[in-house]
C-alpha positions as CSV (number, residue, x, y, z in Angstrom):
1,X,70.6,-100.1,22.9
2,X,67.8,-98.2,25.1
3,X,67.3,-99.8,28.4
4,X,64.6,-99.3,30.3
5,X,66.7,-96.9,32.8
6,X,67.3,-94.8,29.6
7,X,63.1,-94.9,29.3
8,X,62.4,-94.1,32.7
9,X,65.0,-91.1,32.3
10,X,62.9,-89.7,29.3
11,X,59.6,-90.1,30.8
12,X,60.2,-88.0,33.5
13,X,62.2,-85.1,31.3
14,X,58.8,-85.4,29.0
15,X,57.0,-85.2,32.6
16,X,58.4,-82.1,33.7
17,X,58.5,-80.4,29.9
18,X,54.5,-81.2,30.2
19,X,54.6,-78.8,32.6
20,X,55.3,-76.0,30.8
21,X,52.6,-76.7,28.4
22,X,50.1,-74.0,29.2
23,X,46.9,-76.0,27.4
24,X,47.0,-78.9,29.5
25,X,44.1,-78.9,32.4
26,X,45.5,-79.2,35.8
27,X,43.5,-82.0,36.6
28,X,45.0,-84.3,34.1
29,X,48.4,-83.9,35.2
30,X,47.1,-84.5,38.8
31,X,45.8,-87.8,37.2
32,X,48.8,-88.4,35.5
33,X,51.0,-88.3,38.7
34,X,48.7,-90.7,40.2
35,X,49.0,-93.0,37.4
36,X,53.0,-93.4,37.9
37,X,52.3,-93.7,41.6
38,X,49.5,-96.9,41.1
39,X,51.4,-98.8,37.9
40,X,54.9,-97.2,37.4
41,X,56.2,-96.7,41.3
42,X,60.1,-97.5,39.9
43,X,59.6,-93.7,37.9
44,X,59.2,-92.2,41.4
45,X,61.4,-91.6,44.2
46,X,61.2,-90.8,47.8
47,X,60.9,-87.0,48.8
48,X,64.3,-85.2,49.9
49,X,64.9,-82.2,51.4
50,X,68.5,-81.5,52.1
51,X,71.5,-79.3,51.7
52,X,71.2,-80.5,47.9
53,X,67.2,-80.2,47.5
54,X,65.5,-77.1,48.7
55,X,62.4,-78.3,50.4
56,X,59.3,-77.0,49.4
57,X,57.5,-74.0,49.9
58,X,54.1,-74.3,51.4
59,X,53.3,-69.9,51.7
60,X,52.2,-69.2,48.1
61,X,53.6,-65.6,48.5
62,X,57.2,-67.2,47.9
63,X,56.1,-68.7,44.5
64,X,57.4,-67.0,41.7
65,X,59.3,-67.8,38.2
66,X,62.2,-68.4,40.0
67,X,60.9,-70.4,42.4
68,X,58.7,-72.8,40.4
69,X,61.9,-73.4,37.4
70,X,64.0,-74.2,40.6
71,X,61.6,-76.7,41.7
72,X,61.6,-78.4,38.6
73,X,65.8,-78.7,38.7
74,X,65.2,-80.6,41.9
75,X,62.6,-82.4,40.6
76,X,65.0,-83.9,37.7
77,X,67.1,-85.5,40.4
78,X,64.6,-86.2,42.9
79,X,61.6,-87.6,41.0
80,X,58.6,-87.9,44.1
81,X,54.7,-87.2,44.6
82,X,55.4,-84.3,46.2
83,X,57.5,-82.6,44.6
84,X,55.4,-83.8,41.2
85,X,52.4,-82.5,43.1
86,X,53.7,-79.0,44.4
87,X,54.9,-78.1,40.7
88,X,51.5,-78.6,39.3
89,X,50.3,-76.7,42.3
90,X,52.1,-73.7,42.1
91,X,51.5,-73.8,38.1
92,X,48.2,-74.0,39.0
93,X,48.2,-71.2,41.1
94,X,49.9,-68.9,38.2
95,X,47.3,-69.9,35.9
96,X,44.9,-68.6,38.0
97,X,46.7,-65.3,38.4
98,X,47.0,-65.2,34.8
99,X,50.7,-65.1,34.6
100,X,52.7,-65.3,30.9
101,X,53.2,-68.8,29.8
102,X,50.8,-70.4,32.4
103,X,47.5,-68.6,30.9
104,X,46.3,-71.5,28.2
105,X,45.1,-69.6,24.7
106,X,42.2,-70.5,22.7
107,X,42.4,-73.1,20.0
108,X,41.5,-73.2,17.3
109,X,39.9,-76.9,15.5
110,X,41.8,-79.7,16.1
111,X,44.1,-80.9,13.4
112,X,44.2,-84.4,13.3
113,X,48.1,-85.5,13.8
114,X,49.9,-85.8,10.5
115,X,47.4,-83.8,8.7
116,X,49.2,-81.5,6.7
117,X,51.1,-84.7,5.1
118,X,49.9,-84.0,1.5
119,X,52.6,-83.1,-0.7
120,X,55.0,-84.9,1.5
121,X,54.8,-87.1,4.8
122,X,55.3,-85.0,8.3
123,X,55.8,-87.1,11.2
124,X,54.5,-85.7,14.5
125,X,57.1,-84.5,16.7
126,X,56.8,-87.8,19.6
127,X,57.4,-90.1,16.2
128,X,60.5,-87.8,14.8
129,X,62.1,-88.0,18.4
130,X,61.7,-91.5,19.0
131,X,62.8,-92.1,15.4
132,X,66.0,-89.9,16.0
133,X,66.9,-92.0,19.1
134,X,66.7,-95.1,17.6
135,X,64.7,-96.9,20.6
136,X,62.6,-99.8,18.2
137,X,60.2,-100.6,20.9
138,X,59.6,-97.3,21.4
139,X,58.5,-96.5,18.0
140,X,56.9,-99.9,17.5
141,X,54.3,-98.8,20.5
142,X,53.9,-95.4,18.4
143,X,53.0,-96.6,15.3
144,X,50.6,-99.0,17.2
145,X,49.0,-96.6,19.4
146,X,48.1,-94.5,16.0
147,X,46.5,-97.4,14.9
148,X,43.7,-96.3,17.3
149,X,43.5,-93.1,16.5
150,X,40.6,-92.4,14.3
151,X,42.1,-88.6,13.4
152,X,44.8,-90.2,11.5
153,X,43.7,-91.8,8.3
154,X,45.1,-95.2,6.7
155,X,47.1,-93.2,4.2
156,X,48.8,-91.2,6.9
157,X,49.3,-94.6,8.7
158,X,51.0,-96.3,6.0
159,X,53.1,-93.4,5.2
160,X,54.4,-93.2,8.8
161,X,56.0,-96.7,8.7
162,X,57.1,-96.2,5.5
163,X,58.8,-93.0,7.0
164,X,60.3,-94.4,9.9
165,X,61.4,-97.5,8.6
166,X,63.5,-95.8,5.9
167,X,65.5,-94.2,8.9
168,X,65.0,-97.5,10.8
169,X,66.5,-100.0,9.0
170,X,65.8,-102.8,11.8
171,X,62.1,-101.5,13.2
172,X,60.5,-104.3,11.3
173,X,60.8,-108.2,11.8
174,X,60.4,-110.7,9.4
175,X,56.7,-111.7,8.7
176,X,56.7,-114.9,11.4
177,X,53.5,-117.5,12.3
178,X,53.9,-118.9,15.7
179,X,52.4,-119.2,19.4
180,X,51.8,-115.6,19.7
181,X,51.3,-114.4,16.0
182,X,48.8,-116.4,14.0
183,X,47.9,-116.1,10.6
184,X,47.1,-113.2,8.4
185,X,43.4,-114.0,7.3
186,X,42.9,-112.9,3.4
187,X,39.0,-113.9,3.6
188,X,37.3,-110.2,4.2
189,X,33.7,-112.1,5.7
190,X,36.4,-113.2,8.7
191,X,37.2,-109.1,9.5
192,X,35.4,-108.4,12.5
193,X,36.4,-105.9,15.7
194,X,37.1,-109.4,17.3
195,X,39.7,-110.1,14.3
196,X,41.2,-106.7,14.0
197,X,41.8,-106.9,18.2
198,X,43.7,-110.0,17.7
199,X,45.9,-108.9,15.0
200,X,47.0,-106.0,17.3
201,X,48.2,-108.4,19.4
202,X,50.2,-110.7,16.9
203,X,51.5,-107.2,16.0
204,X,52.6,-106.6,19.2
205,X,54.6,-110.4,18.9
206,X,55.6,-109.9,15.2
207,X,56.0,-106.4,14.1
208,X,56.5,-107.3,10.8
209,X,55.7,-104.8,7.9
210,X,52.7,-107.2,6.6
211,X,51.1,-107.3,9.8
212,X,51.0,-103.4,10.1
213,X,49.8,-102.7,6.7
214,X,47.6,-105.7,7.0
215,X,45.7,-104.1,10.3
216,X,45.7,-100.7,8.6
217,X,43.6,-102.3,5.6
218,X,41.0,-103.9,8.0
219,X,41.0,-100.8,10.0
220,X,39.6,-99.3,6.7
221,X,37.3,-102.2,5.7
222,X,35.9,-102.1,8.8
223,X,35.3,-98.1,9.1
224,X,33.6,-98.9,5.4
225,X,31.1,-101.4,6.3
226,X,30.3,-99.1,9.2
227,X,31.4,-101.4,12.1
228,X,32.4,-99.6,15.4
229,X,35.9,-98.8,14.5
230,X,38.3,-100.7,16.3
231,X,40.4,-97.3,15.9
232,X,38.3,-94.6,17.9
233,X,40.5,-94.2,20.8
234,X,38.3,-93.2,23.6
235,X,35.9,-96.9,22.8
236,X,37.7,-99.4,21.5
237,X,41.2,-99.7,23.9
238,X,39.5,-100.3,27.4
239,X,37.3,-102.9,25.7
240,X,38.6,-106.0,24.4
241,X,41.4,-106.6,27.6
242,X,38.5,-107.7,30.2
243,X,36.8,-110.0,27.8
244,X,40.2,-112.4,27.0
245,X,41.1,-112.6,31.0
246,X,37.7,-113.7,31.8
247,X,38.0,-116.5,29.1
248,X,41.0,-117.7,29.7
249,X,40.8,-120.3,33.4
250,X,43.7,-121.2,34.6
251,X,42.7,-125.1,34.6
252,X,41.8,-125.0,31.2
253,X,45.1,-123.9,29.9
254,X,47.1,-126.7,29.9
255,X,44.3,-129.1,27.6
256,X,43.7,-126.6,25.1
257,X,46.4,-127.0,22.5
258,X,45.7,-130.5,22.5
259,X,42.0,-130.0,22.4
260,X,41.5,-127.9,19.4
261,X,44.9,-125.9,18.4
262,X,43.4,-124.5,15.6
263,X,40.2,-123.3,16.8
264,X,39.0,-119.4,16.5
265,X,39.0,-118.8,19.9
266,X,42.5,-120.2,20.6
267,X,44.2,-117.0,19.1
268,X,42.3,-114.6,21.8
269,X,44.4,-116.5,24.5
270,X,47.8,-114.4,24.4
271,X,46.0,-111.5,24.9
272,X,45.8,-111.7,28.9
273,X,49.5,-112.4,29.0
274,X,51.0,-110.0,31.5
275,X,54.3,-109.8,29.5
276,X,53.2,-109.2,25.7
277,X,50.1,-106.6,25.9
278,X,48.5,-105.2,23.7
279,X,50.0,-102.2,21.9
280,X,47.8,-99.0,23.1
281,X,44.9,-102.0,24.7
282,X,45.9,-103.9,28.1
283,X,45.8,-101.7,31.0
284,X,45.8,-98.7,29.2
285,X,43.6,-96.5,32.1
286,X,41.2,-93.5,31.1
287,X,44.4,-91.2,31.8
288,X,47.0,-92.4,29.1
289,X,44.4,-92.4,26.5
290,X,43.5,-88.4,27.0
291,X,47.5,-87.9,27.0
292,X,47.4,-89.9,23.6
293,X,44.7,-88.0,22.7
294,X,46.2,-84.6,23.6
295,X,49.7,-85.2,22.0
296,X,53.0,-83.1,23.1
297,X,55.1,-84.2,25.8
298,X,52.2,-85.7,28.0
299,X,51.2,-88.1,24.9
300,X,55.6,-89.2,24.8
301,X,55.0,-90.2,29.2
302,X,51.8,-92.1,27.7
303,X,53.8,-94.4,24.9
304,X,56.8,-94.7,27.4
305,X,54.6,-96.0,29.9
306,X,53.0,-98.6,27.3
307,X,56.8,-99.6,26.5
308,X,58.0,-99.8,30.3
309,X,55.0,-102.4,31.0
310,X,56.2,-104.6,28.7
């Protein structure tokens, strides 16, 4: 079973192997650092220098190869801001010399992830690894964060559960209706943005194959009748999580059930719940989604993030 010391062990490997990644802009990963430092401070560690860690090297004339992979060995073991911040420095620094490896090339379109899934499905490489390790809440979040994803069309969707259920026999649960999962509404005039936000939730409760599938069809209904699509990443996450927390006083909590416990607006309540967010919604900051966005190892810190705030 992955534990959440086995999570914060991969999200800093995934870190450090963003690193190498010559497309991604410097001021992301600056961004990225500070976003472990504000919500994730158990990833980080205090700075060391000792007869075990080389401290670091402040006269740029002593960076080189050698130096910077070294760097990043001591960095495994001693996980701080600074150390963090120095590697993206130096890499920085490289790029701007125009040193092999550092230098990003020029793209060409972006391919929407999973596109060339025609003949047969192809998982994206964040999907195949969580698959192969077997961590369920880490492919649950996955397959949740690329239902916002507006690249990745419902066929491609569908086929990715399909795909990593067959190799996970246990990643869905049975199809449940309680506190935090209501009802699956069949009545299309009741799809709405509002609708599709709660399901994401219940999802998040129940991940049970009808729910998916379900929130991948009025994903698509919705993109149809032209309503902003609760799927396009940069809009949609940052959204919906201010809306439910102002809603939801503390004093009217404990008469609500009672009150009307089957009322539309009841289902919006779990949403503010610190310890069930929102798959790819609740607290997800400006940062994570351009490292969902940008895929690679950066995108893997991103979902692992997601997973450790559960």
């Amino acid at each position: 079973m992955t534990t959440d010391t086995d999570r914060i062990a991969s999200t800093r490997k995934h870190f450090l192997a963003a690193l190498n990644d010559p497309q991604l802009d410097t001021a992301l990963l600056h961004s990225m650092v500070k976003e472990l430092k504000k919500t994730q401070a158990d990833l980080l560690v205090p700075y060391l220098a000792d007869d075990n860690y080389d401290p670091i090297q402040d006269n740029p004339s002593k960076w080189n190869d050698q130096y910077f992979s070294q760097q990043k060995t001591f960095a495994q073991r001693n996980f701080s801001v600074e150390r963090l911040e120095h590697l993206i420095q130096v890499r920085d620094r490289f790029r701007q010399e125009g040193r092999k490896g550092f230098v990003a090339k020029a793209q060409a379109a972006t391919v929407a992830p999973h596109a060339q899934a025609k003949d047969g499905f192809r998982p994206s490489n964040n999907l195949a690894k969580f698959v192969e390790e077997g961590d369920l809440a880490t492919v649950r979040t996955a397959l949740g964060v690329d239902l916002e994803d507006s690249r990745i069309d419902v066929l491609t969707l569908r086929a990715a559960l399909a795909w990593a259920k067959s190799r996970l026999p246990g990643l869905c649960e049975p199809y449940a209706e309680k506190a935090f999962a209501h009802v699956i509404e069949q009545d299309r005039q009741k799809w709405t943005r509002d609708y599709y936000n709660k399901q994401v939730v219940y999802l998040d409760t129940n991940f049970a194959e009808e729910r998916y599938l379900h929130l991948t069809e009025v994903r698509e209904y919705l993109r149809q009748q032209g309503t902003p699509k609760p799927a396009s990443v940069p809009a949609s996450r940052p959204a919906p999580a201010p809306a439910p927390a102002a809603a939801t006083p503390r004093p009217a909590a404990a008469p609500r059930p009672a009150a009307r416990p089957t009322a539309d607006e009841a289902p919006a309540r779990p949403q503010p719940q610190p310890s069930r967010p929102a798959p790819g919604r609740q607290g997800l900051s400006p940062v994570l989604l351009a490292a969902l966005l940008i895929g690679g190892a950066l995108a893997a810190v991103a979902i692992l993030i997601l997973v450790l705030r559960k």
